[in-house]
C-alpha positions as CSV (number, residue, x, y, z in Angstrom):
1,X,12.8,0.5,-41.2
2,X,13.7,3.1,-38.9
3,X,13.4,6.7,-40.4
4,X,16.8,9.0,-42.0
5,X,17.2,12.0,-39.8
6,X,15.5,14.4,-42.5
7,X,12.6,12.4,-42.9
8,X,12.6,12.8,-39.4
9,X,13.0,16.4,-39.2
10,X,9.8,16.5,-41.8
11,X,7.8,14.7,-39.2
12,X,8.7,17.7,-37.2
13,X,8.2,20.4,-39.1
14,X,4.5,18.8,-39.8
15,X,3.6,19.0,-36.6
16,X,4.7,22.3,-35.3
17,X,1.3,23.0,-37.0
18,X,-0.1,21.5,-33.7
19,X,1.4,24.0,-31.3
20,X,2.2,21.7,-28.7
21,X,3.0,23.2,-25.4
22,X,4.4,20.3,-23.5
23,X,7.5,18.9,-24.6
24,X,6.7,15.6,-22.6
25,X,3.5,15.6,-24.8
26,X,4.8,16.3,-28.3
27,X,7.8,13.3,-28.2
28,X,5.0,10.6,-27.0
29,X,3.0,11.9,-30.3
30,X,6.0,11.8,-32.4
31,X,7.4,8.7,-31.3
32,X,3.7,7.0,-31.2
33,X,3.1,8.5,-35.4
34,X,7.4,7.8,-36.1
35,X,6.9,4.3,-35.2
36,X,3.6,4.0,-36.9
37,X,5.1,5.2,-40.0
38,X,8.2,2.5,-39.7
39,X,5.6,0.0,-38.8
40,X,3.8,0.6,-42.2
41,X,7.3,0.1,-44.3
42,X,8.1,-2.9,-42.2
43,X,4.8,-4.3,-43.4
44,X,5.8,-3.2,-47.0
45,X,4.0,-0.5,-47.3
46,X,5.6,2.1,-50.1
47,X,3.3,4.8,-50.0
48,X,5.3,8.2,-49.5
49,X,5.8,9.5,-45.8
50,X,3.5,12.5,-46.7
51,X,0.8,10.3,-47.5
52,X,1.5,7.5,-44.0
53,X,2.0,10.5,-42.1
54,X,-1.7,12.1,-42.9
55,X,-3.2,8.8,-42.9
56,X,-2.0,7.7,-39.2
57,X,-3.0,11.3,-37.7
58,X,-6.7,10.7,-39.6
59,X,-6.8,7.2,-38.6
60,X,-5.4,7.3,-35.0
61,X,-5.8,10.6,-33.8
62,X,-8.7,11.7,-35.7
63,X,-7.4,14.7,-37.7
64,X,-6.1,17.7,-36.9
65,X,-8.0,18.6,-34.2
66,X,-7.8,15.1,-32.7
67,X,-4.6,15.7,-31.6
68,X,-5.7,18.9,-29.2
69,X,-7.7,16.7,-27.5
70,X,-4.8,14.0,-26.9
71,X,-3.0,16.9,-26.1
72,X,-5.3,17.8,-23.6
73,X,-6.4,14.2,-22.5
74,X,-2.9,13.6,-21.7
75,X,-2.2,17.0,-20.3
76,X,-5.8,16.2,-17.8
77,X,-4.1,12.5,-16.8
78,X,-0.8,13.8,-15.6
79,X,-2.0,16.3,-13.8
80,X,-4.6,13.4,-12.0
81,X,-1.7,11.5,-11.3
82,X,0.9,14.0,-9.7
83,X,-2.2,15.1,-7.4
84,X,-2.5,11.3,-6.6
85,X,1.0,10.9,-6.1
86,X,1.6,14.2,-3.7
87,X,-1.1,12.7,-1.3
88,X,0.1,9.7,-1.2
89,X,3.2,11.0,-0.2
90,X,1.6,13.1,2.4
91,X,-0.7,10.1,4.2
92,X,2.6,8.5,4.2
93,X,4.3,11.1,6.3
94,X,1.3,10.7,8.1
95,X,2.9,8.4,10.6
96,X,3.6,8.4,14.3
97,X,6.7,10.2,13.9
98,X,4.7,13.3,12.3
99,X,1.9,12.5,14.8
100,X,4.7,12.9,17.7
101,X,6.1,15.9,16.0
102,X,3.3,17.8,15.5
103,X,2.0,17.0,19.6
104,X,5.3,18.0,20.4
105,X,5.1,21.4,18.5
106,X,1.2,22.0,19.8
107,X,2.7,21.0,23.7
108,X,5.5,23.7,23.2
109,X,3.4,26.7,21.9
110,X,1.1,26.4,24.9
111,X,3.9,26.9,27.1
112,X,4.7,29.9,25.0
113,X,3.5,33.5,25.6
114,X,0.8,34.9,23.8
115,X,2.6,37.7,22.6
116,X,3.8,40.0,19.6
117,X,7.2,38.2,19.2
118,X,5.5,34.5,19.6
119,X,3.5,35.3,17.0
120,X,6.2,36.6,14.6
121,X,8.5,33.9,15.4
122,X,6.1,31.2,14.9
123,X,4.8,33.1,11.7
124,X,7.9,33.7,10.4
125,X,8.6,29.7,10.3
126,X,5.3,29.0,8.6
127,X,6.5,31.5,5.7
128,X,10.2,29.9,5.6
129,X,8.8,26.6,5.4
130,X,6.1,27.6,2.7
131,X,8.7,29.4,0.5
132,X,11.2,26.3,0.8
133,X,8.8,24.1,-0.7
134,X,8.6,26.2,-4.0
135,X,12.4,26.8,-3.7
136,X,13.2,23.3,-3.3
137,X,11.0,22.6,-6.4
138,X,12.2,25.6,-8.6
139,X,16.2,24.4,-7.8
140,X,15.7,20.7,-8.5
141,X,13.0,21.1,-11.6
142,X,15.6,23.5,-13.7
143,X,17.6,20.3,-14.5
144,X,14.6,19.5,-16.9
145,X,15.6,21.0,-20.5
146,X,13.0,21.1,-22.6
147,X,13.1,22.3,-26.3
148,X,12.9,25.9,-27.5
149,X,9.7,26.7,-27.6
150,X,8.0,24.0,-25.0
151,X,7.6,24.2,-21.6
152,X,7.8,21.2,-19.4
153,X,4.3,19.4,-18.4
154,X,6.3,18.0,-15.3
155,X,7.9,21.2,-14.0
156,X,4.8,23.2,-15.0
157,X,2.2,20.6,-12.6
158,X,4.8,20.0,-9.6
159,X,5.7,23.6,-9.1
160,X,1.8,24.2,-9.0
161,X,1.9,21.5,-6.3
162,X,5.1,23.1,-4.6
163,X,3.2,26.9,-4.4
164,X,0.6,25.7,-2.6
165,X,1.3,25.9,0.9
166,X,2.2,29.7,-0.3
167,X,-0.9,30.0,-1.5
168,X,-2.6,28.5,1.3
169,X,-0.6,30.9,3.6
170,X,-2.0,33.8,1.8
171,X,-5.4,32.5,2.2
172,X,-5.6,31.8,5.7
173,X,-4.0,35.1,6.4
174,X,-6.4,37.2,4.4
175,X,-9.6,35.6,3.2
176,X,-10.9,35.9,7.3
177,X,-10.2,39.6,7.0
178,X,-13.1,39.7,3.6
179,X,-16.1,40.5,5.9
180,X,-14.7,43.2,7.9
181,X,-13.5,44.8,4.9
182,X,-17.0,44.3,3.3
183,X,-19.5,44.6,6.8
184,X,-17.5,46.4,9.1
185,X,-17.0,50.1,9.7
186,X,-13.9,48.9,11.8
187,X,-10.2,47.8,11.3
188,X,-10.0,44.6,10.0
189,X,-8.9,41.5,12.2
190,X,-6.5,39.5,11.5
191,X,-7.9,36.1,13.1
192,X,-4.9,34.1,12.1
193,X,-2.1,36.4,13.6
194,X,-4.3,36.7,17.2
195,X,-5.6,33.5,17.7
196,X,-3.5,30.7,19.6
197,X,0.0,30.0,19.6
198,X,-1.5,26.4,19.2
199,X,-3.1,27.1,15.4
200,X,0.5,28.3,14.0
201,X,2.2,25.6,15.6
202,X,-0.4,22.8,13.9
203,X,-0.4,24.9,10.2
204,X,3.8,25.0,10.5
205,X,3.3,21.1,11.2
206,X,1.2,20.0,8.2
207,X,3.6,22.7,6.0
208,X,6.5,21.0,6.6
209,X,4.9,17.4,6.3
210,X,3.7,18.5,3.0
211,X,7.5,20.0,2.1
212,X,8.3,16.2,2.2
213,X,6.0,14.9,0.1
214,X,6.9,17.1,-2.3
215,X,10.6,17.0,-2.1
216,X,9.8,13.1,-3.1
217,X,7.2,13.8,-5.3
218,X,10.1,15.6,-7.2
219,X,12.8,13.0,-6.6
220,X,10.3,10.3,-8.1
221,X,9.7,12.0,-11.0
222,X,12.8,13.5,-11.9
223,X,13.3,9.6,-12.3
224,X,12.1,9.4,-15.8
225,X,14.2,11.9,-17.1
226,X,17.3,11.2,-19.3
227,X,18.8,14.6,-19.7
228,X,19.2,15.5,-16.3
């Protein structure tokens, strides 16, 4: 027997006491302990929903604290499986298109001059490229609403995914400069801005290949959403 909306709307108020952050997280434990309960009264079971409620959460989850750690063993699975799904996306770029793309890109900056402007050009595109990655996944991931109060464990793990190449960026751009700044008396170097033409061009490759596989990483799992 399926429950009335205030019984419900008890379940819910019982288990703001959990302080759920995910919204994807609480409705699989409310739908897993609703249907529990309307399994019990299908069975015949007449017991009151206070007492089927606290029962299933003992018996299933283990208490109270049981359901932190579902929370957090659910929470530890998603995120294992969007990392697993954003490189699978990338070895599939990986193809002899990319391959071609990214010789092409390599051949070209050798012809280019070793200049100021080559650099800033070329450096300039990596930056785009990183920062449409996070755009791209900041635009697209707004369509998921979740309740007041929750944050969405999809939106929260892909946009992780999508500031990476930032991140990686800002790391190859200053963790080289660390032991001048620590060792050295001297300006600092900046290794990435006057080496090769060639090391842009291959970092602006693999940026944009990993773009890709996270514009479909989003497509795939906007998929499961039925409020967009």
């Amino acid at each position: 027997m399926n429950l009335t909306y205030w019984e419900q709307d008890w379940v819910h108020t019982r288990m703001k006491a959990y302080d759920i952050k995910y919204q994807e997280i609480y409705d699989e434990l409310f739908d897993h302990i609703t249907t529990a309960i309307e399994a019990r009264r299908d069975a015949g079971d007449n017991s009151s929903l206070e007492t089927m409620y606290l029962e299933i959460i003992d018996a299933q989850f283990g208490g109270y604290f049981g359901i932190g750690k579902v929370a957090a063993s659910y929470e530890n699975g998603y995120k294992s499986k969007v990392k697993k799904m954003i490189w699978g996306n990338y070895r599939q770029y990986i193809n002899y298109h990319s391959l071609l793309f990214t010789a092409a890109l390599i051949a070209i900056s050798f012809v280019l001059p070793h200049n100021k402007l080559t650099t800033v050009i070329l450096f300039s595109l990596i930056l785009i490229s990183a920062a449409c990655c996070s755009a791209y996944a900041y635009i697209t991931l707004r369509r998921i609403k979740p309740s007041k109060g929750k944050t969405s464990l999809v939106y929260n793990h892909i946009i992780t995914q999508a500031n990476l190449p930032l991140m990686f960026v800002n790391c190859a751009l200053w963790l080289p400069q660390i032991p001048y700044l620590l060792f050295s008396d001297h300006e600092p170097k900046n290794l990435l801005l006057s080496g090769p033409p060639a090391i842009l061009a291959l970092m602006l490759a693999m940026i944009l290949i990993y773009n890709l596989s996270c514009m479909r990483l989003c497509k795939q799992e906007l998929k499961g959403f039925v409020n967009i």
